[in-house]
N, C-alpha and C positions, 0 to 999 in steps of 0.2 A: 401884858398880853390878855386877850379874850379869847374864851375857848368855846367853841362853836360846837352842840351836836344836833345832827337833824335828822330824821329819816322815820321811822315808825315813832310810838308815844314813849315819850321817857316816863320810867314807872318813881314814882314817887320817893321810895328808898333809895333806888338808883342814886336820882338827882341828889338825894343827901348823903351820900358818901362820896360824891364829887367834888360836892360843894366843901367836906370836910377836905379834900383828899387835896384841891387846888389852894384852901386859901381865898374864895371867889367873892368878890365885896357885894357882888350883885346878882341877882337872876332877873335874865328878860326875855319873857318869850315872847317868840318870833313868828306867825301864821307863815306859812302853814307848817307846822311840826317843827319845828327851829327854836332854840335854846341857848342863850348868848348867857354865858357866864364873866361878868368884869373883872379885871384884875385875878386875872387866874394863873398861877404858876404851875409848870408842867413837875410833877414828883414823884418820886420810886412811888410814893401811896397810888398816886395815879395811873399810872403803868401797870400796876397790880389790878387796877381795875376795867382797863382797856378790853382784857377778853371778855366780860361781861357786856361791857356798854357794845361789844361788836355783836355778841350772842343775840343781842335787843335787835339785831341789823341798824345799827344807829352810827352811822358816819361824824367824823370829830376830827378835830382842829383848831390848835394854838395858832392864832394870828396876831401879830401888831394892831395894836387897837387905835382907831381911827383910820385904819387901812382903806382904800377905796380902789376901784377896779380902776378910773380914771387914773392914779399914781404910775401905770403899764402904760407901756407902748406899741409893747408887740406880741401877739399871744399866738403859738406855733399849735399847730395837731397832729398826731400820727393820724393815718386815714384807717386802715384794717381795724377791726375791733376796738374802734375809739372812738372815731368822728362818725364810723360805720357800723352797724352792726358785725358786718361778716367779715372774713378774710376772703379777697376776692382770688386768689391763686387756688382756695379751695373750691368755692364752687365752677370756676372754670375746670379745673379736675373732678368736679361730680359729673360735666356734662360728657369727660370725657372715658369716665367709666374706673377713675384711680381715683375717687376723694379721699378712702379711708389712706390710701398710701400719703397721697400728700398731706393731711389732715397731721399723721401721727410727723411728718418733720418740722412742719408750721409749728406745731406746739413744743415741738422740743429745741429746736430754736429760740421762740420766746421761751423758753426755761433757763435757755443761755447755753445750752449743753451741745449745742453745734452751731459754728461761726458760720454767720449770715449768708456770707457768700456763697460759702461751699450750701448750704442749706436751700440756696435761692436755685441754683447751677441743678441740684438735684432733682427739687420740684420743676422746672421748668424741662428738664429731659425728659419727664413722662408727660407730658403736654407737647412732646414735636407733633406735629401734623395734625391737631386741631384745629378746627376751623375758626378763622377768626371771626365769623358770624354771632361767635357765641359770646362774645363780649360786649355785644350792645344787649343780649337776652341778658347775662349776668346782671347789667349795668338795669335794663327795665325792670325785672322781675324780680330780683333777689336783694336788688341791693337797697339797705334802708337806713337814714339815720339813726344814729344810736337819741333814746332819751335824752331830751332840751339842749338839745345840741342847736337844734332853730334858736331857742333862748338866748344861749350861751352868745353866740354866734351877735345876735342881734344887736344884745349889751354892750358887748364889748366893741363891735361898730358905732354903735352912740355913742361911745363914751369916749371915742379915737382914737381905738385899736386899733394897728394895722395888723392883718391878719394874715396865718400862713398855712399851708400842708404842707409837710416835709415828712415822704412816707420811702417804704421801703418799697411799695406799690406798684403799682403800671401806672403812665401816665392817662392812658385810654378813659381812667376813670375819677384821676383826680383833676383832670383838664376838664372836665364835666361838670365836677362838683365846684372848681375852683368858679366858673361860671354861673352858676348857678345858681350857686350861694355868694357871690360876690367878692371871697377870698380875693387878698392882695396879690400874693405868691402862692406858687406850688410847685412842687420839683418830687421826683419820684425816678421809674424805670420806667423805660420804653420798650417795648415786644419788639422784638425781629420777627416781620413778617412778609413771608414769600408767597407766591402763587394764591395768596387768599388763608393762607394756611399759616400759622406760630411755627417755629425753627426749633422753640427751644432754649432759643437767647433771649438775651437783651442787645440794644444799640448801644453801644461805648461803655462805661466804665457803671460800673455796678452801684446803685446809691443804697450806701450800708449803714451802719452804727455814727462812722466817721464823717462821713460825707455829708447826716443830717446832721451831724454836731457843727461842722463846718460851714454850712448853708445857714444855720443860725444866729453864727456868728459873722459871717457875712451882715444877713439883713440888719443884724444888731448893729453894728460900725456902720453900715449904709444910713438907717435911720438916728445916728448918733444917741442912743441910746446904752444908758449902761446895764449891765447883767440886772441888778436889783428892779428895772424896769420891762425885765419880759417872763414871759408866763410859758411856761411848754406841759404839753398834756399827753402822755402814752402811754402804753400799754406794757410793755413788754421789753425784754434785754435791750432788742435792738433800738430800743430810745432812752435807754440811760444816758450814755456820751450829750444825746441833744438835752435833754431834761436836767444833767449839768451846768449846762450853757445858759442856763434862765433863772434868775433871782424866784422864782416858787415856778416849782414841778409839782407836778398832778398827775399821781398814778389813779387811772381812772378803770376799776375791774379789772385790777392787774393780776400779773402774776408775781406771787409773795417776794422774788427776790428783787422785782416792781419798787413793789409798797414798801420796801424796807429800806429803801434811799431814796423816797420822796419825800418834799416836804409837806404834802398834802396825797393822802389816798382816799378817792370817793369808792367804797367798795358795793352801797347800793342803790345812790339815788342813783339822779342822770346827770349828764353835765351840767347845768344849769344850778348843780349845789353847790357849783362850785360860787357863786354867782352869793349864796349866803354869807361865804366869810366875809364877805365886805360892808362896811357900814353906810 
């Protein structure tokens, strides 16, 4: 294995109680701020020193060495706080006068401490009779990619990704993105909307935990593809189930109980580090 860290400068002592703590035959630094250790085995000494190397803000990674982005076939995104900067159910509730209310279930949700459903169903009852106006404002003004997410994105279409959004989202914005950035697939939630105005709902059956784990595995069998060949990256509870379904998950600015069942957590670059583990 080679164990990858990148992000701020690694301080010299650091690096050498890594290098004791792995075993590592090699050091190769990497422009820009990237640190490839060969032959590196992951060990209690190591893990012992994990809280440090995070305190650096320094992102890290046992990968298979000779690994290449090209070995994938299908690389999936949560869209909210991942492929995006923002959650967009909250700022359509800032315009509606509730963000702190929706704000505090988004998160506790992603914490995992209320099922998605019932979470979505919630936020969406304080947003009846908003104007659906305000969704194309959300989509112009607020909405932004997250860091090297263009990168990430571009890579891994060179490299003959097929790409995907499978979000818990409205479609209003991933059918946007999907365009725009050239995404293979996308699948998300639909608004019900009447007279010009959000109900409240959604159109048919609610896309949850499940249903992105399930879409995943679709496009995986679709593209004859095995698990060890797809890549998924999110954020939050609601994409464990999907980020199971992928030979390397990428908790990307997650939330800890996130990063504690991926096999990769970028906790401060941009997506685009993810783009380092590869040789």
């Amino acid at each position: 294995m080679n164990l990858v860290l990148q992000g701020a400068a690694l301080p010299t002592f650091l690096l050498e109680r890594i290098v004791a703590a792995t075993g590592a035959r090699a050091v190769e630094p990497e422009p820009p701020q990237v640190v490839r250790l060969r032959e590196a085995r992951r060990t209690p000494a190591f893990d012992e020193l994990a809280p440090l190397i995070e305190a650096e803000k320094l992102d890290w990674a046992f990968v298979p060495a000779g690994r290449q982005l090209s070995d994938f076939g299908l690389i999936a995104f949560d869209m909210d706080s991942t492929l995006i900067t923002i959650e967009c159910i909250d700022e359509l509730a800032d315009f509606a006068g509730k963000k702190p209310e929706v704000a505090a279930v988004t998160e506790s949700a992603m914490r995992g401490e209320i099922d998605y459903r019932e979470s979505l169903r919630r936020r969406l009852a304080l947003l009846a009779g908003l104007d659906a106006r305000v969704l194309a404002r959300v989509y112009g003004e607020r909405l932004l990619l997250s860091p090297g997410a263009r990168e990430l994105l571009a890579a891994a279409q060179g490299a003959g990704l097929r790409t995907a959004i499978l979000s818990g989202g409205f479609t209003y914005f991933t059918e946007r993105l999907r365009i725009e950035l050239g995404f293979d697939f996308a699948t998300s939630n639909e608004l019900e909307i009447a007279g010009g105005k959000l109900t409240g709902r959604v159109v048919g059956d609610i896309v949850d935990a499940t249903a992105k784990a399930h879409h995943l595995g679709r496009l995986r069998d679709e593209l004859n593809l095995s698990r060890e060949q797809v890549i998924a990256v999110g954020d939050g509870a609601n994409d464990l189930l999907m980020m199971a379904e992928a030979g390397l998950s990428v908790a990307f600015h997650a939330k800890p109980a996130t990063r504690a069942k991926a096999a990769v957590a970028i906790n401060f670059g941009g997506l685009d580090a993810l783009l380092n583990l590869f040789g």
